[in-house]
N, C-alpha and C positions, 0 to 999 in steps of 0.2 A: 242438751244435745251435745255428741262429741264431735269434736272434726278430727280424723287422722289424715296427717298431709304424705304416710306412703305409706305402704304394706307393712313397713316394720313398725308401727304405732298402732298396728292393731291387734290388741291383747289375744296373747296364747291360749289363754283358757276361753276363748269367746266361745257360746253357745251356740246352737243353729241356728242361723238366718233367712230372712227372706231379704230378697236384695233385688233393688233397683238401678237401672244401669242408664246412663246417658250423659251429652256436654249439660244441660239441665242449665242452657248460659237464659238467662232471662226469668225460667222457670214460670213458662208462659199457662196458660191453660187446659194446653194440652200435656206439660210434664205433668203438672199436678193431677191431672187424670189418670197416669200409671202410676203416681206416687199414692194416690190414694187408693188403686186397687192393691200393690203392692203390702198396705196400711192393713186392708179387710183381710188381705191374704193371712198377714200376721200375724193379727186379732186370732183368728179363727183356728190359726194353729201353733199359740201360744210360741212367737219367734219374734225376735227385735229384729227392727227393719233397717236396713243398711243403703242407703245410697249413693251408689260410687257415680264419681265423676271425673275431670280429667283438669290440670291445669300446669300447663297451660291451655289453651283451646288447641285440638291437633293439626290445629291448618297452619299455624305460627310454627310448628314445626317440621310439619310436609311442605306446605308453602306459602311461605311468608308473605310474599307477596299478594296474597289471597287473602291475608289472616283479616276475617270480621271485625268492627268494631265490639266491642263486649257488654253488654246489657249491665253483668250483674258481678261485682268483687264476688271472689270464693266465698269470704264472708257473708256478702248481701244474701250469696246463693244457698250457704249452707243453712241461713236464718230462716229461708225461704220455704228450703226445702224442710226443715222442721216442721214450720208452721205446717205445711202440705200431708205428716205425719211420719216425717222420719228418724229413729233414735238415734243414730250415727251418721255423719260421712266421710266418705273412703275420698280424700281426693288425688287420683294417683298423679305422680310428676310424670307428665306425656314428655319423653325425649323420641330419639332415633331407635335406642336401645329395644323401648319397648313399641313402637311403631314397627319392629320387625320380629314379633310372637309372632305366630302363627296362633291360627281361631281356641286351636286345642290348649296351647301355652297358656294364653289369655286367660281360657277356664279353668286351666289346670290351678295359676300360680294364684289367681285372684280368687276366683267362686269356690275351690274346694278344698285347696291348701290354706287359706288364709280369712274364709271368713264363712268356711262350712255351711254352703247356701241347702236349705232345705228347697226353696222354689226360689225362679229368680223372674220378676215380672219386665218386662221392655217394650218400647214403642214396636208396632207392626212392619216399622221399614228400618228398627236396628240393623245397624252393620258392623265389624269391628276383625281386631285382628287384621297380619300385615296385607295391605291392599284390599281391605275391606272384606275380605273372603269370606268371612262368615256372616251367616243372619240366622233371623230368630231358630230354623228348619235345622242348621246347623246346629246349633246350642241345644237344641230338643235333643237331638240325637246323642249331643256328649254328655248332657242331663242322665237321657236313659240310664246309661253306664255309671255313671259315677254319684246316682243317690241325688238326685233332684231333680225337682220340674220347671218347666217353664211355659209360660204365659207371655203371646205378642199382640198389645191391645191397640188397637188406631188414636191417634195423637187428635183424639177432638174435643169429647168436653162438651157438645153441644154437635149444632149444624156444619159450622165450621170445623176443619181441619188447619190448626196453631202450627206455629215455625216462629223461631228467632227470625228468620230471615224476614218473615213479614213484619214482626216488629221492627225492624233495622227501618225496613220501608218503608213504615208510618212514620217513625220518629223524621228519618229523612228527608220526609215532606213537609214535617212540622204537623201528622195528624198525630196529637198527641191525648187525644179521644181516642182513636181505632187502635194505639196503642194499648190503652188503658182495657179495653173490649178485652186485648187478646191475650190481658197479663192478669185481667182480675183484678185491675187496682191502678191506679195511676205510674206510670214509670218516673222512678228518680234515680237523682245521682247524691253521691255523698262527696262531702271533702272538709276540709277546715277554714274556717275562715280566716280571710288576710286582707292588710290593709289595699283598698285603692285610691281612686284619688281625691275619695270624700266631697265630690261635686252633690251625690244625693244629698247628704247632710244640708250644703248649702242650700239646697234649695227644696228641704222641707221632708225628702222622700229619703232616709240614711236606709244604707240595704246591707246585707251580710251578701262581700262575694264570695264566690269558690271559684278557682280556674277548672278552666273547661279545656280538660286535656284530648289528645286525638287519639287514644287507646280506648276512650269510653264512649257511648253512642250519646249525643249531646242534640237535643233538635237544632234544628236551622237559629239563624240569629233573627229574632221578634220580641216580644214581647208575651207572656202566658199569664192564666190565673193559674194559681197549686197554693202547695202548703209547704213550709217551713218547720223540720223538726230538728228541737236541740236532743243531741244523741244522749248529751249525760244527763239529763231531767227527765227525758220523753217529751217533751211540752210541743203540743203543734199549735202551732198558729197560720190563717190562710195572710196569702201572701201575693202580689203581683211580683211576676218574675220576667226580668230582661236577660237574654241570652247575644250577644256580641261585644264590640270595643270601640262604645260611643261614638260614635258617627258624627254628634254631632259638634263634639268637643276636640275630634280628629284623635279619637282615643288610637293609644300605640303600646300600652301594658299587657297586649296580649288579649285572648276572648275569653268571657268570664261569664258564669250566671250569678247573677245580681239581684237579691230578693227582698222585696219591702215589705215588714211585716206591715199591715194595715193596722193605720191608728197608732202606732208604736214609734215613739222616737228614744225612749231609754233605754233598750236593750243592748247591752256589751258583749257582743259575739265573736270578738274577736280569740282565733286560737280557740274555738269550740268547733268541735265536729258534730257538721248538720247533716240532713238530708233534708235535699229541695224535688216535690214532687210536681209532675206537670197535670194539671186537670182540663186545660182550655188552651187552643192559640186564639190570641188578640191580635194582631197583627204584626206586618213582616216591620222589621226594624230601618227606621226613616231619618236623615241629617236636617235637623229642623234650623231656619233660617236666623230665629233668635230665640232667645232663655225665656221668654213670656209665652211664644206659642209653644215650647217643649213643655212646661210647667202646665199648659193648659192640657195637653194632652197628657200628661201624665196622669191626671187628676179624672180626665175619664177614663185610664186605664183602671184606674185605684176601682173609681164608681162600679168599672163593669164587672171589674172583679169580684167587687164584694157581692151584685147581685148573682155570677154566678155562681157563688160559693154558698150563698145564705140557702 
């Protein structure tokens, strides 16, 4: 899969495309639903599928203040969007500059100067171009003209109608099951492991943390079941995972997730980049009186986790 990160890394001699348009932040089950007709499209008429997307997200640059928490690194998204059936993606740099195309610019610079779209497929309530001006009706019609088609398919995938914004919601609440529903797989986060204060060691449960930054969507602080994967082996293992800053230790390093592989106390994780996924909430995160009753409940976290992983 390639990723180009602007228009000018996308090869001169590229062939006709079919191409996939969207923020694609999550690449929940309803992108993957236009990704995968996009996919049939290009099967069927011998064309590599292109997926453009945008990064930064364009609310951080319309309004900051606004700007979502983010599901998915360009990376997670571009791996994602692979998986989904895409041979390239376009990820273009969203500034002010091109926040003020117009609908036509947009298709001119992108769809037919730069990646010669044969058809270009998009969710049913695409918008784009300055002030949103155009939608899919619009794009048909500069399709006509300029030697391509387009296709606006509904963002579902099933019964439901998918949004990042419902993910954000789930994770929000800590449903990191209804997450899982509307992403087709458990949501996770990546990062590298660093040292903390090595209290699980002491006390039986050593865990790889990652900080939990406020740029990424991070559930509530609890306790989860998931899995633990080291990026340079592939190797998963399940895992009970703490998300906050020990409460009960009056932790002050900051908010972390914190995951214990089960049954595992030799593993050197340090300075490896993982990805910690969520499958279960166990419960909201509690300042327990002393080190014996923490220990005991930790130990039915461990239990309940492993039954519901097995």
């Amino acid at each position: 899969m390639k990723l180009w990160r602007s228009l000018s890394e996308v090869p001169e001699d590229l062939s006709r495309t079919a191409v996939v348009i969207g923020n694609f932040d999550g690449v929940h089950r309803g992108h993957q639903h236009v990704v995968r007709r996009g996919h049939e499209v290009a099967a069927e008429r011998d064309l590599i599928l292109v997926a453009v997307t945008f990064e930064p997200h364009p609310m951080a640059v319309l309004r900051p203040e606004h700007t979502p928490v983010v599901l998915t690194t360009l990376e997670q998204r571009a791996e994602l969007l692979a998986d989904a059936g895409a041979d390239a993606v376009l990820a273009l740099p969203f500034d002010r500059d091109m926040a003020a195309w117009t609908p036509d610019e947009f298709a001119e610079r992108v769809l037919v100067s730069r990646l010669h779209a044969s058809v270009v497929v998009v969710g049913a309530n695409f918008r784009y171009g300055n002030r949103a001006a155009g939608d899919v009706s619009c794009l048909s019609d500069f399709g006509a003209g300029h030697d391509f088609a387009v296709e606006g398919i509904p963002l579902d995938g099933g019964p439901q109608v998918w949004s990042s914004t419902y993910v954000r919601t789930c994770l929000a609440s800590g449903d990191v099951a209804g997450a899982a529903e509307a992403l087709g797989r458990p949501y996770s986060i990546r990062g590298i492991v660093v040292k903390g204060d090595q209290r699980g060691r002491e006390l039986g449960f050593p865990t790889a943390n990652v900080p939990a930054t406020s740029e990424r969507a991070v559930p509530p602080d609890g306790v989860y079941a998931g899995w633990l994967t080291r990026r340079d082996t592939g190797e998963t293992f399940p895992a009970a995972i703490s998300v906050g800053t020990n409460p009960t230790f009056d932790g002050v390093i900051g908010r972390r997730v914190e995951s214990y592989v089960l049954d595992r106390t030799d593993l050197d994780l340090y300075g490896v980049e993982v990805e910690v996924a969520f499958a279960e909430h166990l419960r909201g995160m509690v300042a327990f009186e002393s080190i014996d009753a923490l220990i005991v409940q930790m130990r039915a976290d461990v239990d309940r986790t492993r039954s519901l992983l097995s």
